[in-house]
C-alpha positions, 0 to 999 in steps of 0.5 A: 490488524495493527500496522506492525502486523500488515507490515510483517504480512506484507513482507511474509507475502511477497517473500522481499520481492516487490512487484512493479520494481522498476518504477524505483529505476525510473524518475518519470513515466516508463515508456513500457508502461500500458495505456490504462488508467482508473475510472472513477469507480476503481479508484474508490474501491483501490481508495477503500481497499487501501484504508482497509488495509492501512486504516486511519487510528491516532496515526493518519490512514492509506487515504488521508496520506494520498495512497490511492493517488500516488497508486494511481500515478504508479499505475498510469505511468510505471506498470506494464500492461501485464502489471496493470491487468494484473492489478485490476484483476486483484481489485476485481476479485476482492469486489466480486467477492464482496458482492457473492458473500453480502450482496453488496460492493466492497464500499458500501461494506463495514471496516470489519467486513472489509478486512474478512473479505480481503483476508478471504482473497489474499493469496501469495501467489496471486501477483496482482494482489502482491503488488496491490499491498506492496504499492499500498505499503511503499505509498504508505511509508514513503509519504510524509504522514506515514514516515513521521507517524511511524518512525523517529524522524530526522532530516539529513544532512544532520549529525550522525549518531550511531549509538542511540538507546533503544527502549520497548516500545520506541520508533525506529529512526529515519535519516539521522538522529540527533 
């Protein structure tokens, strides 16, 4: 799966509605947000499941750009308890499934295997697997790594431009070009 194609996916999938919003209202922790927090073994699997879906290739990967720890933060300090549940509950399932189909937990599997088994659980309807590929993609692309490897990055303040050739193939710009 190439990161344009989990990025169309992901916004087919949630229909331009993200799930857990209110953490993009909120500059610290909500005091809604439940009481959960990941144990060492979810937090593997989210950390696998997110180099699943953002694998590292000649643009740096979910885990190499912090994806599960900003996850983690989100998940402590922003999800309501019904968010949180439903997050683990995702998480859950894509495990289960991994053991019923190979007998074995979803870590332990090939990158292949992996994409197979989340291809077999993802369902837009299920709104704890929507949040999970939201928060993996906005973590994703609002990290410093994963802006600059896929966008023409340039710092604002800045000149404006706003008539910039566009040739197959190039980037998108990110704050203003120069």
């Amino acid at each position: 799966m190439t990161r344009r194609d989990l990025i169309k996916n992901i916004a087919l999938l949630s229909g331009g509605v993200f799930i857990g919003s209110s953490f993009l209202l909120v500059g610290c922790k909500n005091e809604n947000s439940g009481a959960l927090v990941f144990g060492e073994e979810i937090f593997d699997l989210l950390s696998e499941v997110a180099e699943t879906m953002i694998p590292e290739t000649t643009t740096p990967g979910a885990k190499s750009t912090g994806v599960p720890n900003f996850i983690g933060k989100v998940f402590e300090d922003i999800y309501t308890s019904k968010e949180q549940k439903d997050f683990l509950t995702a998480l859950t399932l894509i495990n289960t499934k991994a053991k019923e189909k190979t007998g074995r937990d979803f870590v332990d599997l090939s990158q292949e295997k992996r994409e197979q088994i989340i291809n077999e659980v993802k369902n837009p309807k299920d709104l704890g697997f929507l949040a999970l590929y939201q928060i993996v993609l906005y973590g994703y692309l609002t990290s410093e790594e994963g802006l600059k490897a896929n966008f023409r990055y340039t710092p604002v303040p800045g000149k404006f431009v706003g008539d910039i050739p566009y040739k197959k193939g190039d980037k998108m710009y990110m704050g203003l070009s120069l």
